[in-house]
Backbone bond lengths (Angstrom), bond angles and torsions (degrees), N, CA, C in turn:
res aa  C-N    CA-C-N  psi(-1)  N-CA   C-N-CA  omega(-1)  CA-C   N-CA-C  phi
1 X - - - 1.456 - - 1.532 108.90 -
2 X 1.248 109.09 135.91 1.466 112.34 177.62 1.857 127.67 -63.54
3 X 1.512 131.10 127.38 1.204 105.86 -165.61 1.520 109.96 -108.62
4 X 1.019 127.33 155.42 1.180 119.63 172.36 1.723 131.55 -31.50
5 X 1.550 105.22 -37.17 1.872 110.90 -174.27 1.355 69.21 -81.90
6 X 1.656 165.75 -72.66 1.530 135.07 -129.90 1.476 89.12 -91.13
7 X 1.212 163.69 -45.20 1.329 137.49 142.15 1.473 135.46 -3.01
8 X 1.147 102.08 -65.65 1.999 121.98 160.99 1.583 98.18 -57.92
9 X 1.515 122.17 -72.59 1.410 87.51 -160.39 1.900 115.83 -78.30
10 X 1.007 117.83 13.58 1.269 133.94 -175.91 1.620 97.17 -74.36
11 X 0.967 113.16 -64.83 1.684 126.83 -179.94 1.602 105.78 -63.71
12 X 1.607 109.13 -59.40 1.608 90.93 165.91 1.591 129.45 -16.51
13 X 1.346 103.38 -72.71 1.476 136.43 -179.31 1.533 98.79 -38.61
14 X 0.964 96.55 -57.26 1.876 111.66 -167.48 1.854 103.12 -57.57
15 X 1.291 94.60 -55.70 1.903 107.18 -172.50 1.778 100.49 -53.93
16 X 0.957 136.12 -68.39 1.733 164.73 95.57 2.099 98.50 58.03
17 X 1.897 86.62 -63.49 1.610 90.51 -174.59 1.333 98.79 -95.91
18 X 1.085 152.16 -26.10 1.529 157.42 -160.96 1.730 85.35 -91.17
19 X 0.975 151.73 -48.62 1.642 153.80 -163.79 1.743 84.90 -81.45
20 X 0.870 124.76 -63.58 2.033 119.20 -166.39 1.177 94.31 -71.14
21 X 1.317 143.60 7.24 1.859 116.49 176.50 1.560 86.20 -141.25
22 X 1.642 134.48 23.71 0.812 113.36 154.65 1.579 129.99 63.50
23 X 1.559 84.35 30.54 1.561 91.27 -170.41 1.579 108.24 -109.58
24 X 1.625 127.82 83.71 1.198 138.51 -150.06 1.881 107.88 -76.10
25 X 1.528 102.41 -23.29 1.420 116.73 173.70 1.654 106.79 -70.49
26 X 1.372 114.67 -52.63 1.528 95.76 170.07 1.367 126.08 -71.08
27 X 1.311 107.33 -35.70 1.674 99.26 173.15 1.856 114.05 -44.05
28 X 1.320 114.47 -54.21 1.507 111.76 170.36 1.132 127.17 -57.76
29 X 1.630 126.29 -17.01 1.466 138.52 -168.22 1.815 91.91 -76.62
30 X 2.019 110.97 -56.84 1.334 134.08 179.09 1.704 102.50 -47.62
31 X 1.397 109.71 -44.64 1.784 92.37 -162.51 1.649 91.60 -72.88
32 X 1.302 125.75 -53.18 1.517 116.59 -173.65 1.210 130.89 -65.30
33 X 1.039 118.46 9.07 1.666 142.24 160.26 1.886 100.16 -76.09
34 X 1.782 99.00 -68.93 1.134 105.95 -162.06 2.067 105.31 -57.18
35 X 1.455 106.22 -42.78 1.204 105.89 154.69 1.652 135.75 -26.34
36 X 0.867 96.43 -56.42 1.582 110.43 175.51 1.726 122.56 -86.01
37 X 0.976 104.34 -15.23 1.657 124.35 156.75 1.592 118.32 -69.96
38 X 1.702 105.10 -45.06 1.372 111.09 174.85 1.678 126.25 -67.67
39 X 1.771 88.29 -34.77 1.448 81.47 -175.82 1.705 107.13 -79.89
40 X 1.633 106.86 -28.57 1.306 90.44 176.38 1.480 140.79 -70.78
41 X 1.857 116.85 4.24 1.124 142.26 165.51 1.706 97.96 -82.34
42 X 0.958 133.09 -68.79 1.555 140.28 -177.83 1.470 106.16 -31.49
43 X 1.578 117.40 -51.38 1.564 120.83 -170.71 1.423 105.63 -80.54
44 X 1.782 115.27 -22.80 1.584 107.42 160.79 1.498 110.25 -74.90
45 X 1.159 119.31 3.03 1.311 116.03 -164.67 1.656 118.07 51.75
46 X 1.257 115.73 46.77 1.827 107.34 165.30 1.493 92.30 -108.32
47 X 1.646 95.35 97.06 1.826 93.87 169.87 1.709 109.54 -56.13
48 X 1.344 123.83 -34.22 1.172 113.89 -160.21 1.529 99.83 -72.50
49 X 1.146 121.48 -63.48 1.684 126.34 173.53 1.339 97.87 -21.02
50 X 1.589 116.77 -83.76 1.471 117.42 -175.27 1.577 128.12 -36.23
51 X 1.213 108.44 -11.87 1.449 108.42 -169.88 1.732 106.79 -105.33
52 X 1.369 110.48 -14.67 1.815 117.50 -171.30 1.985 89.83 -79.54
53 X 1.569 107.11 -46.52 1.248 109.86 171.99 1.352 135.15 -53.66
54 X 1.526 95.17 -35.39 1.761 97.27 173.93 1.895 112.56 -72.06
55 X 1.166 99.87 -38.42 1.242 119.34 -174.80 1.753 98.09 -61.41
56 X 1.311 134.65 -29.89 1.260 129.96 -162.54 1.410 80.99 -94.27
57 X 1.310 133.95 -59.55 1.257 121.69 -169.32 1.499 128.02 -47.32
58 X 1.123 103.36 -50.26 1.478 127.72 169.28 1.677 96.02 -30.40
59 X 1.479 96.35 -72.38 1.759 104.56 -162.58 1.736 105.89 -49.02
60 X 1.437 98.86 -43.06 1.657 103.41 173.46 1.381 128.03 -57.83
61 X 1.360 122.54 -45.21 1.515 127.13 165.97 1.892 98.93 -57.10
62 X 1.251 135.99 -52.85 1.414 138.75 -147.10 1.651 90.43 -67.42
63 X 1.513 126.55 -44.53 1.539 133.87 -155.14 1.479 88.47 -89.28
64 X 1.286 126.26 -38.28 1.417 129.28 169.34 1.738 102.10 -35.58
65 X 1.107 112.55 -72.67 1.440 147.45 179.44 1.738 105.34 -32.38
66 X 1.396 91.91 -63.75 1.216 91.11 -170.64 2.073 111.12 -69.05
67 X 1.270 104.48 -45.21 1.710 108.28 176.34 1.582 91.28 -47.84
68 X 1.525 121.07 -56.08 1.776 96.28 167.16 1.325 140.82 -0.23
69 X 1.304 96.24 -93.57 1.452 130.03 152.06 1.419 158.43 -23.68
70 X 1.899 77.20 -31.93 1.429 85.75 -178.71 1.829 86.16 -105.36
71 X 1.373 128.76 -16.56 1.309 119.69 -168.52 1.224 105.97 -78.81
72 X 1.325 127.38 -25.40 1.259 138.72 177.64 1.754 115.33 -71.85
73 X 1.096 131.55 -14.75 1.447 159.20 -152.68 1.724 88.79 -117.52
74 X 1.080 118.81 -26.21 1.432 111.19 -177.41 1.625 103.90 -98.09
75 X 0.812 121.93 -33.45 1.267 147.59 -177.17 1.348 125.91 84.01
């Protein structure tokens, strides 16, 4: 059965390779996954679970952000 830390670092991995190839569509595909992971930890109520998820998401929208940024910088 799958556990939550190989879940987490599963998505790590994912945020990690989707940020090095610049692929800003999966990074958003990853946070709304991780989204929907969070809330479904929240409605079990494991604040802590819910919070490793928000935190992954977070990082995923920010690298989102940044491939933004930097594409825009190129012009």
């Amino acid at each position: 059965m799958l556990t939550i830390d190989q879940l987490v670092g599963y998505c790590e991995r994912t945020i990690a390779e989707r940020h090095l190839a610049g692929d800003r569509e999966g990074l958003r595909r990853v946070q709304l996954a991780l989204v929907v992971l969070m809330e479904a930890a929240q409605h079990a109520g494991d604040k802590e679970t819910a919070r490793r998820f928000q935190l992954l998401a977070s990082r995923s929208a920010n690298l989102q952000e940044q491939l933004e940024g930097a594409n825009d910088a190129d012009g």
